[in-house]
C-alpha positions as CSV (number, residue, x, y, z in Angstrom):
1,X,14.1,-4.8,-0.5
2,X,17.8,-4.8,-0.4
3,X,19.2,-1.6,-1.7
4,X,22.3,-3.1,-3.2
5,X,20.0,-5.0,-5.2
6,X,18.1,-1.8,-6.8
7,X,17.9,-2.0,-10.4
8,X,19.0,1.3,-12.1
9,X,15.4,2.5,-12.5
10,X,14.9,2.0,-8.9
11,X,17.5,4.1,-8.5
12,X,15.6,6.7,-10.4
13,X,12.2,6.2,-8.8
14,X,14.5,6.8,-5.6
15,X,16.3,9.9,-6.7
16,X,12.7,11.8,-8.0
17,X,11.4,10.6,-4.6
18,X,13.5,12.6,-3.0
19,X,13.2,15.2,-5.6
20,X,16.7,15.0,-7.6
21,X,14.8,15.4,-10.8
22,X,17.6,16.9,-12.5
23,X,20.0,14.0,-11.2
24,X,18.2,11.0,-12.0
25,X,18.7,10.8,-16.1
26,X,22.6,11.7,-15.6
27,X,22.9,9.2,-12.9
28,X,20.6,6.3,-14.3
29,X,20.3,6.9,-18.1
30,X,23.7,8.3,-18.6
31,X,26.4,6.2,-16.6
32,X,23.7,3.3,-15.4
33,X,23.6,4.1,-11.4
34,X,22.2,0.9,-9.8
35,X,21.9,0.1,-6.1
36,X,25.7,-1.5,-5.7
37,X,27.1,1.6,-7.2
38,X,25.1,4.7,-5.3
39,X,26.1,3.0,-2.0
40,X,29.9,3.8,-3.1
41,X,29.1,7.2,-4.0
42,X,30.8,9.5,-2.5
43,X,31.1,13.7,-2.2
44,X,34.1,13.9,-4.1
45,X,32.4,11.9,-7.0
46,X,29.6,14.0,-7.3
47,X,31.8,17.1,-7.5
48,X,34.0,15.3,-10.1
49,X,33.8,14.1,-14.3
50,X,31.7,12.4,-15.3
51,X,29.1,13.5,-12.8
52,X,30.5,16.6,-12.2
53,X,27.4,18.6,-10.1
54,X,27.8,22.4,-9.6
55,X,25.8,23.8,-7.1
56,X,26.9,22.7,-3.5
57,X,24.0,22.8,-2.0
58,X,22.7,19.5,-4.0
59,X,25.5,18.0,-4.0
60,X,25.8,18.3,0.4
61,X,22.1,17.4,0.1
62,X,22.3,14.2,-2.2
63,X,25.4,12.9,-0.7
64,X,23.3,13.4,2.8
65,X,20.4,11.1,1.3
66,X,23.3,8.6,-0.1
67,X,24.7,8.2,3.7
68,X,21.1,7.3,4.9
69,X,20.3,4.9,2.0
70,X,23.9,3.4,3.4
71,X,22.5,3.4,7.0
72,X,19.0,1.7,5.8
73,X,20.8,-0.9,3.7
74,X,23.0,-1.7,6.7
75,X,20.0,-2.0,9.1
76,X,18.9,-4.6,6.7
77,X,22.0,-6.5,6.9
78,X,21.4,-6.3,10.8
79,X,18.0,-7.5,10.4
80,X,18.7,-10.3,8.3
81,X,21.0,-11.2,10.8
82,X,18.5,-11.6,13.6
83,X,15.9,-13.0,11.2
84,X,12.8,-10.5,11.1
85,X,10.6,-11.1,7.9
86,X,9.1,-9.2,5.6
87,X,5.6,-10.0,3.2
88,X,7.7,-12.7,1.0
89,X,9.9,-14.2,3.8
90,X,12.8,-11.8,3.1
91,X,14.3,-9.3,5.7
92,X,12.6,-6.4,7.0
93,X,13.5,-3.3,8.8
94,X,11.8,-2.9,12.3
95,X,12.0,0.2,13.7
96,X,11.9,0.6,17.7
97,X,10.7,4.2,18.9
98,X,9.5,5.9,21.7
99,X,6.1,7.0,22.4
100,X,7.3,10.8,22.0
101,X,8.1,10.7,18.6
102,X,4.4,10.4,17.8
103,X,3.9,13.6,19.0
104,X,6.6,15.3,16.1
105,X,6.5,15.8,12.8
106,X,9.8,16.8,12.6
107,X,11.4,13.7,14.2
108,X,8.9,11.5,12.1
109,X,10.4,13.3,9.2
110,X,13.9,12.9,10.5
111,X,13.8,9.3,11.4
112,X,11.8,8.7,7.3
113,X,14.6,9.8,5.5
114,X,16.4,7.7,3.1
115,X,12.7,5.1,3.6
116,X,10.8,4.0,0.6
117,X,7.2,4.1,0.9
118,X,6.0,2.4,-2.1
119,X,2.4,2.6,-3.6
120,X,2.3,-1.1,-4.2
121,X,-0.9,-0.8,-6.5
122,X,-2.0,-4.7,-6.5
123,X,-2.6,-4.0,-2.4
124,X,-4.7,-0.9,-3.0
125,X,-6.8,-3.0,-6.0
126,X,-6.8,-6.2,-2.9
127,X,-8.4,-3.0,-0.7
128,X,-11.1,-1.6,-3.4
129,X,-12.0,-5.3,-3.4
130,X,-12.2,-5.6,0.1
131,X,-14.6,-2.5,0.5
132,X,-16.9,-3.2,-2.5
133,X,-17.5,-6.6,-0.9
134,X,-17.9,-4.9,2.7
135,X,-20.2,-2.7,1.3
136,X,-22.2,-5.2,-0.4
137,X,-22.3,-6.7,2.5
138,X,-23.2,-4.4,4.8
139,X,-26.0,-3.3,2.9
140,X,-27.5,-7.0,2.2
141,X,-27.4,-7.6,6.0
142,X,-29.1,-4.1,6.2
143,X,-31.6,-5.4,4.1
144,X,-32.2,-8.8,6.4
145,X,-32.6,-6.4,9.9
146,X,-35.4,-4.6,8.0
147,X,-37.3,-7.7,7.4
148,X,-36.9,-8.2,11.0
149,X,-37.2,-4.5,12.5
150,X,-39.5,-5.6,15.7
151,X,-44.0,-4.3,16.0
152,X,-43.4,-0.7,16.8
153,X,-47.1,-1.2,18.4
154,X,-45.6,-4.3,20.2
155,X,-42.3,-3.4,21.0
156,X,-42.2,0.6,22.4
157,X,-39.1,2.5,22.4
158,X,-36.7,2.1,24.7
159,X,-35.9,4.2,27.8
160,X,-33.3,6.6,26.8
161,X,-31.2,9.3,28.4
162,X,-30.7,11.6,25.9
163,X,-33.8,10.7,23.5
164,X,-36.3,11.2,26.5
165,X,-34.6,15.0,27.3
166,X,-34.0,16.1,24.0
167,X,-36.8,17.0,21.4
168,X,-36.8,15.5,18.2
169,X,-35.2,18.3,15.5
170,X,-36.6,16.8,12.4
171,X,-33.9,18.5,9.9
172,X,-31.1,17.0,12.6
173,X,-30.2,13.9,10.2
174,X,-29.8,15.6,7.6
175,X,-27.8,17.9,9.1
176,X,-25.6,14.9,10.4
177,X,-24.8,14.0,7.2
178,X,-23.7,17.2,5.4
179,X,-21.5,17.1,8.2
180,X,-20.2,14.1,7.1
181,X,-19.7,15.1,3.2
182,X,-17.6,18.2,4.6
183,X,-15.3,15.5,6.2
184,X,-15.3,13.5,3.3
185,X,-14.4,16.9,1.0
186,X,-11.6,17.5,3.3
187,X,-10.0,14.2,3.6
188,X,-10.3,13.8,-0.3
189,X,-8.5,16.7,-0.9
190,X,-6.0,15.2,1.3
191,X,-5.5,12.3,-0.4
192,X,-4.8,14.1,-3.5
193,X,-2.4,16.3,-2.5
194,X,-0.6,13.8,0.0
195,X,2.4,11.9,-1.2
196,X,1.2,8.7,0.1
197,X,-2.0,8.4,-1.4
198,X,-2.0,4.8,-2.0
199,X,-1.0,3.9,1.3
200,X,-3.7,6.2,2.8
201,X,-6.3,5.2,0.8
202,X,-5.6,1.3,1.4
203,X,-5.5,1.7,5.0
204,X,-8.9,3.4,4.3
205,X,-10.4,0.6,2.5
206,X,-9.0,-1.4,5.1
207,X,-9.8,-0.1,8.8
208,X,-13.4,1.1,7.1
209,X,-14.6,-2.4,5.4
210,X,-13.2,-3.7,9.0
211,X,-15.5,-1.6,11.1
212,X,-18.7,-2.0,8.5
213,X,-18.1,-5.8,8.6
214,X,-18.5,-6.2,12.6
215,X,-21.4,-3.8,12.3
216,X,-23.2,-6.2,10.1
217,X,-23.0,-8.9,12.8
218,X,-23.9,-6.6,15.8
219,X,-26.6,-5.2,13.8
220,X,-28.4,-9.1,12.5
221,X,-27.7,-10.7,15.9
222,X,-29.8,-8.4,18.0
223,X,-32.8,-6.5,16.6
224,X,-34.0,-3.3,19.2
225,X,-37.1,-1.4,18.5
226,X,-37.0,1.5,16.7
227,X,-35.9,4.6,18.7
228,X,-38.6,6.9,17.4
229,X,-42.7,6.9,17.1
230,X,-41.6,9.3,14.3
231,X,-39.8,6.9,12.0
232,X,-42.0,4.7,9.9
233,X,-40.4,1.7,10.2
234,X,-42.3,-1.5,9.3
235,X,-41.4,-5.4,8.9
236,X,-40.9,-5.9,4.9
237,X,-40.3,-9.1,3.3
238,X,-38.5,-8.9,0.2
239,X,-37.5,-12.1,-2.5
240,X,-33.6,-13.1,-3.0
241,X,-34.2,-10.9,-6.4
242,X,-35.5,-8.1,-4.3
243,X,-33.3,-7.8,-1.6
244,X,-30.2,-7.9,-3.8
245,X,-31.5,-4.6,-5.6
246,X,-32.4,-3.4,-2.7
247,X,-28.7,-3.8,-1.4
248,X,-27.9,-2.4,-4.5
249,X,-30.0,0.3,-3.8
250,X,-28.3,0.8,-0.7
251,X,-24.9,1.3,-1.9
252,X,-25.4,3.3,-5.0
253,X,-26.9,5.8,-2.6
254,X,-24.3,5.7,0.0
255,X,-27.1,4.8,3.0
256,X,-27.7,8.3,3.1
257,X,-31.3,10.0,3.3
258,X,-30.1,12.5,1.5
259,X,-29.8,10.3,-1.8
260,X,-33.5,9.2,-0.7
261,X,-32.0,5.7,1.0
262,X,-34.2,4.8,4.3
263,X,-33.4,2.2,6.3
264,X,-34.8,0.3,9.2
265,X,-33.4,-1.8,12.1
266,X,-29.8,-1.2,11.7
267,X,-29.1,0.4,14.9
268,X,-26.5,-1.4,16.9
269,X,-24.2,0.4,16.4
270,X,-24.8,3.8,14.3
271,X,-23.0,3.9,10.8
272,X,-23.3,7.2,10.6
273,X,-21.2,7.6,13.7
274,X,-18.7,5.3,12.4
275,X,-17.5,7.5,9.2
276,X,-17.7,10.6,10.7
277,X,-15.2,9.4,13.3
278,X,-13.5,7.7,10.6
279,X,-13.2,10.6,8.5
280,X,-12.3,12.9,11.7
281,X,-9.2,10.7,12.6
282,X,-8.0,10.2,9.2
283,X,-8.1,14.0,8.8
284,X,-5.8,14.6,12.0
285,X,-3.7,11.5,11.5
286,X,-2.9,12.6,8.1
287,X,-2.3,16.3,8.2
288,X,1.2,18.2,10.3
289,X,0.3,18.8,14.1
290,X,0.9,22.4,13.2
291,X,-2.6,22.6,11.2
292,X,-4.4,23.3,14.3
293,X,-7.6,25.1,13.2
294,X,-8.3,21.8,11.1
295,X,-7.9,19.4,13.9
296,X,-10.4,21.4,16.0
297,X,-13.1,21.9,12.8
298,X,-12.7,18.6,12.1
299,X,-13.3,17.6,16.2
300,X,-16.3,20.0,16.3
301,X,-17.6,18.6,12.7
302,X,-17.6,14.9,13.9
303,X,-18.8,16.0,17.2
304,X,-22.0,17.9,16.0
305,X,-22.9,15.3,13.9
306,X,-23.1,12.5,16.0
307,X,-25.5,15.4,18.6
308,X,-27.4,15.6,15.5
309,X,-27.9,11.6,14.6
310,X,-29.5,12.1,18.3
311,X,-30.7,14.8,17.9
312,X,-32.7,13.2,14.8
313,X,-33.8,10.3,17.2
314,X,-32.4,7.8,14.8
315,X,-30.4,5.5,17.0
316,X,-30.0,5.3,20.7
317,X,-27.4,6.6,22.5
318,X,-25.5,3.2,23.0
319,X,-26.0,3.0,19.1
320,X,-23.4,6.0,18.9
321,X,-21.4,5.3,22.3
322,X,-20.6,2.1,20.4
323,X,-19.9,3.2,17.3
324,X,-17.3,6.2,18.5
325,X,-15.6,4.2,21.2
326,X,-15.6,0.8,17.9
327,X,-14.4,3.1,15.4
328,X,-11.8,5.2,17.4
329,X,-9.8,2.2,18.7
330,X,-9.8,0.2,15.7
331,X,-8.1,3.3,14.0
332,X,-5.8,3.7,17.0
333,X,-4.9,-0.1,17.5
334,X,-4.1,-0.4,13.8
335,X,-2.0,2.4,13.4
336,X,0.0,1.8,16.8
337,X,0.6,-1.4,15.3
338,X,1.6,-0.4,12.2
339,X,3.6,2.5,12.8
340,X,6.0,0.8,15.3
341,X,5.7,-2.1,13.0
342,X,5.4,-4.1,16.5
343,X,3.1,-6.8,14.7
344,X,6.2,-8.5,13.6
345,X,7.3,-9.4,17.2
346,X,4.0,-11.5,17.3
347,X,3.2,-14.3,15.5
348,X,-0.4,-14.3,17.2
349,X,-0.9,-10.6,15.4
350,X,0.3,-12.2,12.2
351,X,-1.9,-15.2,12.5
352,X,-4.9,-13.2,13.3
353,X,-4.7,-10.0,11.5
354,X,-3.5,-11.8,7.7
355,X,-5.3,-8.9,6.4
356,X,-3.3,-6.3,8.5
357,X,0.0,-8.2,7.9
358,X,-0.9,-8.4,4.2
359,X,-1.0,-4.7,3.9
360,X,1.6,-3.0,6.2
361,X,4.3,-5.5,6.0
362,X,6.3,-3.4,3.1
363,X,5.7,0.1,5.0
364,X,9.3,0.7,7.1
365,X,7.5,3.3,9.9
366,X,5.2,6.1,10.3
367,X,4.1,7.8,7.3
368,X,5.2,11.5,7.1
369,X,3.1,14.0,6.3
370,X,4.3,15.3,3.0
371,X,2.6,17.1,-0.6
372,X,3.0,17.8,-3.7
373,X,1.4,18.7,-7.0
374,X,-0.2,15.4,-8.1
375,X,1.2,14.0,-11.0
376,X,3.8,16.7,-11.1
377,X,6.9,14.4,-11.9
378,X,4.8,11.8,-14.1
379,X,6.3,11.8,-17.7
380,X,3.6,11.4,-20.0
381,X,5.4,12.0,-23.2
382,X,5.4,8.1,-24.6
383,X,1.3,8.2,-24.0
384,X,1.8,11.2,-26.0
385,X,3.4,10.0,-28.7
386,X,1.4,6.8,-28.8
387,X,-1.3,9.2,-29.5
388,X,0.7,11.3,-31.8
389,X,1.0,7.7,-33.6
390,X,-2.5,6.8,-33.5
391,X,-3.6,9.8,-34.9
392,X,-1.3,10.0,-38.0
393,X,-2.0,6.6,-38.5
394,X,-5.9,7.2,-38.8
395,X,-4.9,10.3,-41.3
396,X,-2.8,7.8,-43.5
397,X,-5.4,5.2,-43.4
398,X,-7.8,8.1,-44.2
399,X,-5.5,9.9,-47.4
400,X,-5.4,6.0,-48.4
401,X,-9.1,5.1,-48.4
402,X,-9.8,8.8,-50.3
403,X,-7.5,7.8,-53.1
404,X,-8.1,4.0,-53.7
405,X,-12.5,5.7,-54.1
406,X,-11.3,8.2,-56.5
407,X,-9.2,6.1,-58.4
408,X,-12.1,3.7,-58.4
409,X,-14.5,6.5,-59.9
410,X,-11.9,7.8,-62.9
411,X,-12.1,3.7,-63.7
């Protein structure tokens, strides 16, 4: 969006973005600050009536953040000029970098200033949609292989490499998975505390319903014998009624054996694989280089599971090859694509990738890595003075109700 066109209380999203909390009411409230008018802002007016800021060192640092919102809103210009596109045919900044400022948190931090991520909350509702259906999905077609899973006395096991070397460990799958919900714990906790939640957590829904979509066709179009004379794994045949509770089934209990879920014939390519992968590069993509010991716990976390899904004799190897080589280039692809925002010099990308397009065409570059307290600068004081309301409402209605029964008893 053009920033001479910010409304004042875009201004103020802007200003406790960057955390001028103390600024935005006198600036928006006060004298009515709107896009047009913080573009002419300069030093000496901040240090002069009406404004009239004391301390130097915000007033060097907000007229710093004013000269890049100047830069950005000329780069728009620039682009409009050339005619790049954003989501609703307007301009868009592109951003051109080098392959070396991947590798920096500080230059990703440098080169973000004066940006506006926004949440944009009806694309991370379009996400949750997209990864309840994928789910759904998933677990339906899961449902189908079963009903399919080939004669075990028929159809033997396969030659394998690692399953024919390595004894079965019959706690392994388990183990696989608890290796998973440490993952999960951690990249939770990142999402609370990371600034960009929304963002993150679309791009979640998104590369994850993605991956769990092509593993529903890989896993219906070719049904391999089960890996292990261990399993029990036999041909069931369920009604339309049946299998959608059994999907539901599914879901609700995440496909995990731990939440007593058991599934049959869905081995090409391994889903446990896929999320610990997922949740390993999320983990590392979304926390500073600096945080080394977490990038190696996570590495070893995601690594020791998939030996244990092995381990457990659950899939093949090519099940997990698949799934890790799938899953890790999907990730990389899309965020090579979306941080260098390269998908708008190709129409084919656009074409092909709606989804993609439909969700990163608002973010201006990489997302930095930054915290905070969540919900820390929300202002809940109307909510709680609705309620304040409410309640003294229901007391008067009360007092009212009292008196009209007594007065109808003295009668």
């Amino acid at each position: 969006m053009e920033v001479s066109r910010w409304s004042c209380e875009e201004v103020k999203s802007w200003l406790l973005d960057k955390g001028f909390t103390q600024y935005a009411e006198l600036l928006c409230d006060v004298h009515e600050v709107d896009g047009e008018v913080i573009l002419t802002l300069t030093e000496e007016d901040l240090k002069t009536p009406p404004l009239q800021i004391t301390k130097l060192a915000h007033i060097k640092k907000l007229h710093n953040c004013i000269q890049h919102l100047v830069q950005e809103n000329n780069n728009y210009h620039e682009k409009l000029k050339n005619g790049t596109k954003g989501c609703d045919g307007s301009a868009a900044l592109m951003n051109a970098r080098s392959e070396n400022d991947y590798d920096s948190d500080m230059d990703s931090e440098i080169e973000n200033r004066g940006k506006r991520f926004q949440p944009e909350f009806k694309k991370l509702l379009a996400g949750c949609v997209y990864a309840f259906f994928a789910s759904w999905f998933t677990a339906f077609v899961m449902v189908l292989v079963h009903e399919r899973v080939p004669d075990m006395a028929k159809y033997p096991p396969l030659p394998d490499v690692f399953l024919d070397n390595v004894p079965l460990m019959p706690f392994a799958f388990k183990a696989a998975e608890i290796c998973g919900l440490t993952l999960c714990l951690i990249w939770m906790t990142i999402l609370v505390f990371h600034r960009h939640r929304f963002i993150l957590l679309r791009r979640f829904f998104s590369i994850t319903s993605t991956i769990f979509l092509l593993r529903s066709v890989t896993m219906f179009v070719t049904s391999l014998s089960v890996p292990g004379t261990h399993l029990e794994c036999e041909a069931s045949t369920y009604t339309m009624a049946g299998r959608i509770e059994r999907a539901t089934h599914i879901v609700m209990g995440l496909g995990m054996s731990l939440t007593g879920v058991q599934t049959c014939g869905d081995y090409m390519f391994s889903g446990h694989t896929a999320y610990l992968t997922l949740f390993n590069h999320f983990i590392t993509e979304y926390t500073p280089s600096r945080f080394h010991h977490l990038h190696i716990a996570s590495w070893v976390l995601n690594l020791f599971g998939i030996f244990f899904v092995l381990a457990a004799h659950e899939h093949y190897s090519i099940d997990v090859v698949t799934a890790f080589y799938i899953t890790s280039r999907i990730f990389l692809y899309y965020h090579m694509l979306a941080n260098t925002q390269s998908y708008w010099r190709s129409r084919r990308i656009r074409y092909l990738f709606p989804m993609f397009s439909f969700f990163e065409c608002n973010v201006p570059g990489k997302v930095p890595n930054e915290y905070e307290i969540p919900f820390a600068n929300v202002d809940f004081s109307p909510a709680l003075k609705y309620l304040q309301s409410m309640l003294n409402k229901d007391e008067e209605e009360g007092t009212t109700t009292s008196s009209c029964s007594s007065r109808s008893k003295e009668s």
